[in-house]
N, CA, C and O atoms as CSV, one atom per row, in Angstrom:
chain,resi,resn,atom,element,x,y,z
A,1,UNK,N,N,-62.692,65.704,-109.423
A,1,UNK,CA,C,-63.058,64.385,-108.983
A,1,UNK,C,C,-63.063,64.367,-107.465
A,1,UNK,O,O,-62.168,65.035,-106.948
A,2,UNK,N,N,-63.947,63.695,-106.600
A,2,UNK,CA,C,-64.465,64.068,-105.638
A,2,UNK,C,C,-64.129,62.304,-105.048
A,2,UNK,O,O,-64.890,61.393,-105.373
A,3,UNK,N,N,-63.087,62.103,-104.306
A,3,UNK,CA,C,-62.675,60.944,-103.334
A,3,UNK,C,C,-63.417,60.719,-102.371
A,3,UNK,O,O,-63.522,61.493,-101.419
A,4,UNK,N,N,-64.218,59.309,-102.515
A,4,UNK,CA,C,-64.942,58.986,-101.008
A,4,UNK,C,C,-63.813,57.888,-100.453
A,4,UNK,O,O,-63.364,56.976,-101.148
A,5,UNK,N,N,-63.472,58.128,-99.182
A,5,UNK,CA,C,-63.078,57.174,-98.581
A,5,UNK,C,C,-63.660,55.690,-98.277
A,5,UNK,O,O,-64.773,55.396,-97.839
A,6,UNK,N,N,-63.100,55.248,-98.465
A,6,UNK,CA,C,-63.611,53.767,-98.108
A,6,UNK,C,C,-64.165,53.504,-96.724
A,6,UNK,O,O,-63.876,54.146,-95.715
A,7,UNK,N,N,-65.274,52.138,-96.829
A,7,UNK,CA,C,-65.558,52.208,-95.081
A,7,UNK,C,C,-64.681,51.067,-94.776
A,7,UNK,O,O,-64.513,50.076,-95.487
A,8,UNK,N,N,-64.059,51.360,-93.465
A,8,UNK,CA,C,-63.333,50.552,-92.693
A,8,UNK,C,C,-64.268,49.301,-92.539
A,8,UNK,O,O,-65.417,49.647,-92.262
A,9,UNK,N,N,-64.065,47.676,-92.660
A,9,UNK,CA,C,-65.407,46.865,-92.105
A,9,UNK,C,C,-65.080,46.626,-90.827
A,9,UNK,O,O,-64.008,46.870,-90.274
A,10,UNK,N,N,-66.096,46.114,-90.359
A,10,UNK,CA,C,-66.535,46.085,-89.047
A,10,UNK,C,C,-66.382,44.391,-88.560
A,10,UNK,O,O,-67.033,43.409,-88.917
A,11,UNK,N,N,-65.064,44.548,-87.453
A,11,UNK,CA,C,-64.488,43.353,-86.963
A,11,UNK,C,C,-65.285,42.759,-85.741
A,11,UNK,O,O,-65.335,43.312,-84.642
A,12,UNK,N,N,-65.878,41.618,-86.043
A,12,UNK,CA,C,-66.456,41.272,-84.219
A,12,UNK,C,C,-65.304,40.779,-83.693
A,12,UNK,O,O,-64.330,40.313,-84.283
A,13,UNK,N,N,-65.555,40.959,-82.225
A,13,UNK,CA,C,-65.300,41.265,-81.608
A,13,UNK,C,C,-65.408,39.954,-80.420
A,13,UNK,O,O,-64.494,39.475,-79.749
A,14,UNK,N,N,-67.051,39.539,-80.445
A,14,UNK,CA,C,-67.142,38.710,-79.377
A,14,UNK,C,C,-67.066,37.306,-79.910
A,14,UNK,O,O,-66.876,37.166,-81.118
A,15,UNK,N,N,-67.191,36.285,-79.160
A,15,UNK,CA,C,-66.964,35.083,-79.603
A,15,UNK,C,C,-68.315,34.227,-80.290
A,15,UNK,O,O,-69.470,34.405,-79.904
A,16,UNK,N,N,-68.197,33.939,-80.619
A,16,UNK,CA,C,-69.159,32.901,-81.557
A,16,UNK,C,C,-69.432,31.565,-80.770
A,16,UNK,O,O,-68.407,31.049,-80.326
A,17,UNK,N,N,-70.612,30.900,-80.507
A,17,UNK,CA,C,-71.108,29.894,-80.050
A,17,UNK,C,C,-70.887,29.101,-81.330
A,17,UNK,O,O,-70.838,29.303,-82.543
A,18,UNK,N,N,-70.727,27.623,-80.047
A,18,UNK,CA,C,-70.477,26.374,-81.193
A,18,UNK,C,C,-71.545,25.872,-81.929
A,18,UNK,O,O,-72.397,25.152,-81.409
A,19,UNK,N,N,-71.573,26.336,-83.600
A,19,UNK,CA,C,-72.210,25.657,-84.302
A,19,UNK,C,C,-72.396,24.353,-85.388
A,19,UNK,O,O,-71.287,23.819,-85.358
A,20,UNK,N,N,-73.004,23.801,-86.059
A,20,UNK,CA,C,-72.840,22.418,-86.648
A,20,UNK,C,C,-71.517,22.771,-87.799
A,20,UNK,O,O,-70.384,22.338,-88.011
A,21,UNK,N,N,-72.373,23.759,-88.334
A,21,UNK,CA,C,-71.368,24.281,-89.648
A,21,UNK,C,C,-69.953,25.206,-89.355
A,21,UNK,O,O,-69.089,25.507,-90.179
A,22,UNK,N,N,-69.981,25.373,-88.653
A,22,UNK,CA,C,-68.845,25.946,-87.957
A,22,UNK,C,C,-67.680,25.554,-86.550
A,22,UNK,O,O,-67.636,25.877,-85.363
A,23,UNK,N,N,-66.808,24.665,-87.494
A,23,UNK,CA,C,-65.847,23.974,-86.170
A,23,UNK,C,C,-65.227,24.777,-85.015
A,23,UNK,O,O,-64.428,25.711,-85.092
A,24,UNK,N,N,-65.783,24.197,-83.906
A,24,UNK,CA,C,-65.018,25.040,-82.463
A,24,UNK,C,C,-63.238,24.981,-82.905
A,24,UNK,O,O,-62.545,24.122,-83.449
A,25,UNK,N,N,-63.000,26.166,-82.434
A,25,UNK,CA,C,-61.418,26.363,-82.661
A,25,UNK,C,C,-60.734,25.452,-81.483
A,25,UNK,O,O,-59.543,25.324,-81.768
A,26,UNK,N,N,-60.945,25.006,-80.682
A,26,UNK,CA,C,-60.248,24.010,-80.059
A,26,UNK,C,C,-60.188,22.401,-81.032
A,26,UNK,O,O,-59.291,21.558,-81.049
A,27,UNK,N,N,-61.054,22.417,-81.514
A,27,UNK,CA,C,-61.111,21.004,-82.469
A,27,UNK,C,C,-59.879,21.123,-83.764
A,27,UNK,O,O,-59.087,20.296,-84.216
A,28,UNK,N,N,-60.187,22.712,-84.123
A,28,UNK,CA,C,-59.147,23.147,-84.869
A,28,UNK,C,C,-57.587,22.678,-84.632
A,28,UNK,O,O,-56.776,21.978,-85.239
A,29,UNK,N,N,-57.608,23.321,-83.615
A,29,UNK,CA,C,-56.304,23.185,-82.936
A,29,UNK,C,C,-56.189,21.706,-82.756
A,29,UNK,O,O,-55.253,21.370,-83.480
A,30,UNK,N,N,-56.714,20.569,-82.101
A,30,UNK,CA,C,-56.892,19.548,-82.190
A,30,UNK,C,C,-56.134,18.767,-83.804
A,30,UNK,O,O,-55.378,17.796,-83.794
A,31,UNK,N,N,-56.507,19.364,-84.802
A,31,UNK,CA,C,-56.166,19.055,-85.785
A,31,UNK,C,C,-55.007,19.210,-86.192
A,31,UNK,O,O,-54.211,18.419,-86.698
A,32,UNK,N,N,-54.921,20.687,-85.855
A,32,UNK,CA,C,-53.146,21.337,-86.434
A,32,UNK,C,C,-52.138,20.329,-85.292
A,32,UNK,O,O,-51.057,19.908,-85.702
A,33,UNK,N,N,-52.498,20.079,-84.192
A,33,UNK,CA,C,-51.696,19.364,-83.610
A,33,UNK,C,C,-51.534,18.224,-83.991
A,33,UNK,O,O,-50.373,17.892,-83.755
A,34,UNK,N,N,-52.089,17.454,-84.454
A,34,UNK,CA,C,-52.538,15.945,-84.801
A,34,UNK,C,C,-51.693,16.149,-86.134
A,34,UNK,O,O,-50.960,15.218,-86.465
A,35,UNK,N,N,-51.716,16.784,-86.573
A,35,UNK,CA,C,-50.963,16.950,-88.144
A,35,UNK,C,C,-49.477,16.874,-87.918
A,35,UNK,O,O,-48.661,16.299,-88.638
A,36,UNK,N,N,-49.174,17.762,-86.438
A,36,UNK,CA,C,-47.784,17.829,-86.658
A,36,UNK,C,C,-46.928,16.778,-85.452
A,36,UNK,O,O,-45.710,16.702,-85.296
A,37,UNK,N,N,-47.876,16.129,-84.793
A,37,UNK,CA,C,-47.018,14.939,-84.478
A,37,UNK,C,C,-46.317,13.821,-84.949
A,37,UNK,O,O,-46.519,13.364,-86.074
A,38,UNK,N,N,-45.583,13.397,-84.236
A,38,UNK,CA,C,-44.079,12.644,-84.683
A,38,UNK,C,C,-45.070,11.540,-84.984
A,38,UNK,O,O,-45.185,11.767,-86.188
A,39,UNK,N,N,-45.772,10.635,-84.789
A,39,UNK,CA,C,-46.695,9.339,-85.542
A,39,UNK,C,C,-46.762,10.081,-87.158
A,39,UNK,O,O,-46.188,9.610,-88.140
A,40,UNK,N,N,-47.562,11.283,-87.156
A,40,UNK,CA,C,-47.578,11.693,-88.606
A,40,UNK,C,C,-46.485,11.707,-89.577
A,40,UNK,O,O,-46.458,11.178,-90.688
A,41,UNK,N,N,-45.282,12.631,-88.777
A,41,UNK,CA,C,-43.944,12.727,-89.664
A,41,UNK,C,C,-43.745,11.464,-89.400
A,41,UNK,O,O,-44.021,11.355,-90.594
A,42,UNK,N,N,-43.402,9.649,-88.785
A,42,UNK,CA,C,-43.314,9.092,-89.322
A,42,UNK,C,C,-43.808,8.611,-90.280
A,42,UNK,O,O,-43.156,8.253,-91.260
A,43,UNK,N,N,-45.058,8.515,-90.169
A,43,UNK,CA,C,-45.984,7.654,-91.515
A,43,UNK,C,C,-45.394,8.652,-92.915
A,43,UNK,O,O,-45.196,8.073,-93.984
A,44,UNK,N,N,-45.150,10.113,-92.801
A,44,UNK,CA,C,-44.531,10.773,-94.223
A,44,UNK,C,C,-43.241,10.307,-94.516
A,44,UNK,O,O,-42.812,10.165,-95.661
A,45,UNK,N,N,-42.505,10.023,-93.290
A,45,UNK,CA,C,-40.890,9.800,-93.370
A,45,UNK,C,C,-40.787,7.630,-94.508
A,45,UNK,O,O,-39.999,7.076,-95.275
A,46,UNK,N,N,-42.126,7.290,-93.838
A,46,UNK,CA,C,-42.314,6.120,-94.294
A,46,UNK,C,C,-42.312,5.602,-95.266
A,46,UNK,O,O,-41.847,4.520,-95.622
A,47,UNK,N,N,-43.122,6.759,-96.022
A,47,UNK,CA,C,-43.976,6.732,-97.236
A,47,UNK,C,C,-43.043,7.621,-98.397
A,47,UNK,O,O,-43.158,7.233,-99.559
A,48,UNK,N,N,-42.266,8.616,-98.172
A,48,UNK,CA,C,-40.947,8.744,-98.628
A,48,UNK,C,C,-40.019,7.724,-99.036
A,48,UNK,O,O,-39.657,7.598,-100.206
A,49,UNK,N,N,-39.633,7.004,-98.103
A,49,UNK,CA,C,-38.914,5.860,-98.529
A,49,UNK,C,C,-39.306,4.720,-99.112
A,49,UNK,O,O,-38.414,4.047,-99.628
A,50,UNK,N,N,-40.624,4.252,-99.175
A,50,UNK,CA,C,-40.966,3.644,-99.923
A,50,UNK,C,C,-41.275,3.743,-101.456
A,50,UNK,O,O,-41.582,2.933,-102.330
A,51,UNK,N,N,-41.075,4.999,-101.401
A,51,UNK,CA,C,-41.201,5.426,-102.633
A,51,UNK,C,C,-39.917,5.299,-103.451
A,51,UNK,O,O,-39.758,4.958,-104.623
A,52,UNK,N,N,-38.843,5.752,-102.290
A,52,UNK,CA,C,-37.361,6.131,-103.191
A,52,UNK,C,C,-36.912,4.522,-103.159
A,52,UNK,O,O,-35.959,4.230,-103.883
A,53,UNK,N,N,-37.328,3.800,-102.627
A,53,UNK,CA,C,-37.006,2.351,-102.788
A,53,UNK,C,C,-37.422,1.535,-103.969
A,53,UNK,O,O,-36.753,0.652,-104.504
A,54,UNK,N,N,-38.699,1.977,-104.329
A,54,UNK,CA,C,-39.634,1.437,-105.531
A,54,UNK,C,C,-38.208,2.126,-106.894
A,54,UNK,O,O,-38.123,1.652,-108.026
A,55,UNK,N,N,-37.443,3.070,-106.455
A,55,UNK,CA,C,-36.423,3.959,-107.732
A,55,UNK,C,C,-34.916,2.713,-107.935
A,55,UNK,O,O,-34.135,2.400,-108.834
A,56,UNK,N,N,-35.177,2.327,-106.464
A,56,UNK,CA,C,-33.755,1.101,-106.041
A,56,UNK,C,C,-33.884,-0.338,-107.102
A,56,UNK,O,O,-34.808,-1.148,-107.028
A,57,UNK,N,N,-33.180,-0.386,-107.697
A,57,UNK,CA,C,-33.158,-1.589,-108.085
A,57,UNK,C,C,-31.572,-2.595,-107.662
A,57,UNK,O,O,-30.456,-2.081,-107.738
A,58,UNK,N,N,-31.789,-3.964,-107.258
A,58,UNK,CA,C,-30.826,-4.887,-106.707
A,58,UNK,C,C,-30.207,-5.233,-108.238
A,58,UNK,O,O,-29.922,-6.401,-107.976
A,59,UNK,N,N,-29.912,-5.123,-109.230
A,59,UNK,CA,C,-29.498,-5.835,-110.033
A,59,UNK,C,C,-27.655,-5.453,-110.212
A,59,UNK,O,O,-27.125,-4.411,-109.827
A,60,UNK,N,N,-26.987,-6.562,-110.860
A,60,UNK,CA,C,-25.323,-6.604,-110.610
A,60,UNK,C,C,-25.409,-5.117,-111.827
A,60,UNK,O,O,-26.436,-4.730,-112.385
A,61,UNK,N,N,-23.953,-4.495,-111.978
A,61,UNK,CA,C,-24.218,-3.240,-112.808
A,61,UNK,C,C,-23.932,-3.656,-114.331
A,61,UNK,O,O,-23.160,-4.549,-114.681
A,62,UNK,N,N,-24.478,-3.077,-114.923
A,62,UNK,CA,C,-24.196,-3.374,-116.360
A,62,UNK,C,C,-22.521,-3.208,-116.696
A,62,UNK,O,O,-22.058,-4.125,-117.374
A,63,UNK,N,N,-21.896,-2.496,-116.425
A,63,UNK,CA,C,-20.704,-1.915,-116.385
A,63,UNK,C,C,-19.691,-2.201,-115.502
A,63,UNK,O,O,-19.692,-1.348,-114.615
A,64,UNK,N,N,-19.074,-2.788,-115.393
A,64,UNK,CA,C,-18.042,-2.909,-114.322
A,64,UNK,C,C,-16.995,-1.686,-114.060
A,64,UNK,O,O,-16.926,-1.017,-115.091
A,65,UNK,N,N,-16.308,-1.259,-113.216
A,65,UNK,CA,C,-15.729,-0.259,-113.134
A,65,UNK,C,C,-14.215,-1.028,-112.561
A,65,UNK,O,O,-14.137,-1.711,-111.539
A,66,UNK,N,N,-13.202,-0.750,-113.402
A,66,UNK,CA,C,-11.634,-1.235,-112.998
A,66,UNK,C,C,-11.439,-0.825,-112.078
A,66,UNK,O,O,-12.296,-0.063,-111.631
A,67,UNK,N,N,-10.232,-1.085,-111.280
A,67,UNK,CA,C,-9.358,-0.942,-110.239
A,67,UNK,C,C,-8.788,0.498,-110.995
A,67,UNK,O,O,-9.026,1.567,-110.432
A,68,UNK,N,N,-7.962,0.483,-112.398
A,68,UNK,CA,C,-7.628,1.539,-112.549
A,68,UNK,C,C,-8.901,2.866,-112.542
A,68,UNK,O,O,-9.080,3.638,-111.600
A,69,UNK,N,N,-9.338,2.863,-113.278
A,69,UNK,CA,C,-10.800,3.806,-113.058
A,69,UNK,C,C,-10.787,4.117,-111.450
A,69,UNK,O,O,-10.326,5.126,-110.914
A,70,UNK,N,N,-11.237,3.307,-110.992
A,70,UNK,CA,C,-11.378,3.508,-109.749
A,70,UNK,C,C,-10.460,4.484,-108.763
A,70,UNK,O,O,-10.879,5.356,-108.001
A,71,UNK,N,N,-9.357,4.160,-108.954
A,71,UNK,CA,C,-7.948,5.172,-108.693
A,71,UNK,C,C,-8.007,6.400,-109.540
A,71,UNK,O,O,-7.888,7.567,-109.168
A,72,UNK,N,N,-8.182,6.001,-110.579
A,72,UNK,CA,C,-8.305,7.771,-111.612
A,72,UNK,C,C,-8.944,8.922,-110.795
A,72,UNK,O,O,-8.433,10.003,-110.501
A,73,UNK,N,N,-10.851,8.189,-110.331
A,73,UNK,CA,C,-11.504,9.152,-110.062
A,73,UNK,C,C,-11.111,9.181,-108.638
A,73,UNK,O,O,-10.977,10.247,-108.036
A,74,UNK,N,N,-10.952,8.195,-108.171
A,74,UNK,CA,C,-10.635,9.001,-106.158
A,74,UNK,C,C,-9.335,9.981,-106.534
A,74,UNK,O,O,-9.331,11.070,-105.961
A,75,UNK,N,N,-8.371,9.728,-107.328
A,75,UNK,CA,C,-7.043,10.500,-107.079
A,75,UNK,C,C,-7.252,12.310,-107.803
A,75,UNK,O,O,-6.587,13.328,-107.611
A,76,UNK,N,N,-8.664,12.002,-108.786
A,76,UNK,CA,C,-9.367,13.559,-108.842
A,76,UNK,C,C,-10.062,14.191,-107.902
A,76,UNK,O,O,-9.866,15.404,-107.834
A,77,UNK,N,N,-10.669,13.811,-107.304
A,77,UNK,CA,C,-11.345,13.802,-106.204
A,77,UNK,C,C,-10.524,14.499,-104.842
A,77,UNK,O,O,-10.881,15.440,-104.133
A,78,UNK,N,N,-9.399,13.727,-104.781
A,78,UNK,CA,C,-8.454,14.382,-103.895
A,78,UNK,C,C,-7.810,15.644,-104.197
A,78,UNK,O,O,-7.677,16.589,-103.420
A,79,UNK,N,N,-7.363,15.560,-105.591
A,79,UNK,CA,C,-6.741,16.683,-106.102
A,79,UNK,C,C,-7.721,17.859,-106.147
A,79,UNK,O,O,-7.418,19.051,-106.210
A,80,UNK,N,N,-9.193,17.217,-106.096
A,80,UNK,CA,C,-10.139,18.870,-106.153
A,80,UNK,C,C,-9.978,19.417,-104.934
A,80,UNK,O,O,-10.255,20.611,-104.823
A,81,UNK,N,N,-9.571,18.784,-103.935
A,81,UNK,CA,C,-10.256,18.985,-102.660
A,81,UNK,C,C,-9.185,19.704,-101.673
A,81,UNK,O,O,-9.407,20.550,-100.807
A,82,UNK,N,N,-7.719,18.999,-102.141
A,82,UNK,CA,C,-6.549,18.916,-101.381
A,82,UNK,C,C,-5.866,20.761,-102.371
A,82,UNK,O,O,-5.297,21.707,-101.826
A,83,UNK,N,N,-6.127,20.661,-103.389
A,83,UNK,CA,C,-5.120,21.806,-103.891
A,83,UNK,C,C,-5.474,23.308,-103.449
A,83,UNK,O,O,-4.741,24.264,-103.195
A,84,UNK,N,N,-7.108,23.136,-103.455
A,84,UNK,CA,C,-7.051,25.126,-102.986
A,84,UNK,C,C,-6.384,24.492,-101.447
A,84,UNK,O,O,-5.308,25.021,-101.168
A,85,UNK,N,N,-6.866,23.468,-100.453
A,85,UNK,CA,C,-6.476,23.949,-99.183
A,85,UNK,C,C,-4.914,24.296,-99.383
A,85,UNK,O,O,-4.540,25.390,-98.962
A,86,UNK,N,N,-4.093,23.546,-99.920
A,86,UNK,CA,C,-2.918,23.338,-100.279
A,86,UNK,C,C,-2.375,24.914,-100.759
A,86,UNK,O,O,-1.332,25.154,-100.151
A,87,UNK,N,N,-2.806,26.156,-101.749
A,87,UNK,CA,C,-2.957,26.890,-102.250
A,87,UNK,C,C,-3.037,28.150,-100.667
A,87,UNK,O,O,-2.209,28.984,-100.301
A,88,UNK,N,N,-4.187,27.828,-100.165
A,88,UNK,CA,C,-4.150,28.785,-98.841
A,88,UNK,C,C,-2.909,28.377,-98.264
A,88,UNK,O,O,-1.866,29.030,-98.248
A,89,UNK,N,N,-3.119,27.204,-97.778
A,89,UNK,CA,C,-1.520,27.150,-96.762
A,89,UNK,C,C,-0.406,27.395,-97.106
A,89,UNK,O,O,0.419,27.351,-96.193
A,90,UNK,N,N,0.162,27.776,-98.611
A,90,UNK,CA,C,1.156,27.686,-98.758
A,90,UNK,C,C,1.330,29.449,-98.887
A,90,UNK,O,O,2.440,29.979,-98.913
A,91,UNK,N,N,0.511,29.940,-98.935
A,91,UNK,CA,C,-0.021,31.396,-99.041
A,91,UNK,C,C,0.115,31.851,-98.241
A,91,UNK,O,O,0.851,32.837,-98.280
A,92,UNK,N,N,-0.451,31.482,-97.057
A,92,UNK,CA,C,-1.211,32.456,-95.059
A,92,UNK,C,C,0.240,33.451,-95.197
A,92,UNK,O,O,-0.089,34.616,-94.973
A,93,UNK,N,N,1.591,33.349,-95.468
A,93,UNK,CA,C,2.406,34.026,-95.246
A,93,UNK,C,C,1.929,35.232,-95.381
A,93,UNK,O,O,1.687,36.088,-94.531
A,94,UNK,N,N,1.756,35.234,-97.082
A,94,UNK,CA,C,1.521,36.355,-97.710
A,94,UNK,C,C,-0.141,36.902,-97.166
A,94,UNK,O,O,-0.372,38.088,-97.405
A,95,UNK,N,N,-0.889,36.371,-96.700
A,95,UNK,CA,C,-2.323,36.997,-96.408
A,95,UNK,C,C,-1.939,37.673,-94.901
A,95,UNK,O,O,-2.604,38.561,-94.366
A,96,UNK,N,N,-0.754,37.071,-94.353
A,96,UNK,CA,C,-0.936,37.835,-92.911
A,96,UNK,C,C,-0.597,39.489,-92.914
A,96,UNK,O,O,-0.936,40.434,-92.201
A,97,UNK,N,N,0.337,39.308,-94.219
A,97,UNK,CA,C,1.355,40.366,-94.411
A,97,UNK,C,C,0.516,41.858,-95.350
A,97,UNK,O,O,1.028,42.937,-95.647
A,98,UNK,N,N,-0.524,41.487,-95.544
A,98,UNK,CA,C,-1.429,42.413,-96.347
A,98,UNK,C,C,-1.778,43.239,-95.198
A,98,UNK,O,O,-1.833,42.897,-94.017
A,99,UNK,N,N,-1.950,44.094,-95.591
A,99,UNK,CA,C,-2.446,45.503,-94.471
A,99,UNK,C,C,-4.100,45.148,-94.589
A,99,UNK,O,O,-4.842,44.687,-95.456
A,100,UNK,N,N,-4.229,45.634,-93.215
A,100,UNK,CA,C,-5.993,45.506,-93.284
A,100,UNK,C,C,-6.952,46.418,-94.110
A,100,UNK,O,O,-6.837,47.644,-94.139
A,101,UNK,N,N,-8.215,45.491,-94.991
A,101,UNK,CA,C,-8.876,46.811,-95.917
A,101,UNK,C,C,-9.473,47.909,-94.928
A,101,UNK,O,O,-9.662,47.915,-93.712
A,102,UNK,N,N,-9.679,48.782,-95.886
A,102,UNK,CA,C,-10.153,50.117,-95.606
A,102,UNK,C,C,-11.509,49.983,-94.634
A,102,UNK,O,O,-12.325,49.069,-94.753
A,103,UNK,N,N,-11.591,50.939,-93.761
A,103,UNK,CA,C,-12.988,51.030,-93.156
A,103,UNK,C,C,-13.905,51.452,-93.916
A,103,UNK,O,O,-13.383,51.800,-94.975
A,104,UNK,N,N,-14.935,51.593,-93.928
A,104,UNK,CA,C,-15.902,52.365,-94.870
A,104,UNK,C,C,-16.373,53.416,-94.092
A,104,UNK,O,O,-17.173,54.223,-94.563
């Protein structure tokens, strides 16, 4: 079996005059800039929230939640949060006292 190489294609080189069907790359650029100004990201930042607002509803909750409830879950909440730190600190003794690992 007998391999022909492929032909490399052929890149121009020089620039291209402005035609109807073909947008000047400064207009281009014109665009990509226009896209990424702060007027734009507001009108997206806008239109985001109007959306997640249309998800908001004002109504009182179906459910009321107790005072006790209320204490249940903050006092879990703490306990997730407070026991590993609690766990290290009561530890550092023992982590100082470990010999350093191996180099590789």
């Amino acid at each position: 079996m007998h391999l022909i190489p492929h032909p490399i294609p052929h890149i121009h080189t020089h620039t291209h005059t402005h035609s109807p069907d073909r947008p000047d790359t400064s207009i281009r650029m014109l665009v990509i800039l226009r896209a990424s100004s702060p007027t734009s990201a507001l009108i997206r930042t806008k239109r985001v929230l109007q959306e997640m607002r249309s998800n908001i509803y004002s109504k009182p909750p179906k459910n009321k939640i107790g005072p006790g409830q209320s204490f249940f879950i903050m006092s879990v909440f703490a306990v997730a949060m407070l026991v590993p730190a609690g766990w290290i600190m009561h530890h550092l003794p023992e982590y100082r006292q470990r010999p350093p690992p191996p180099e590789p």
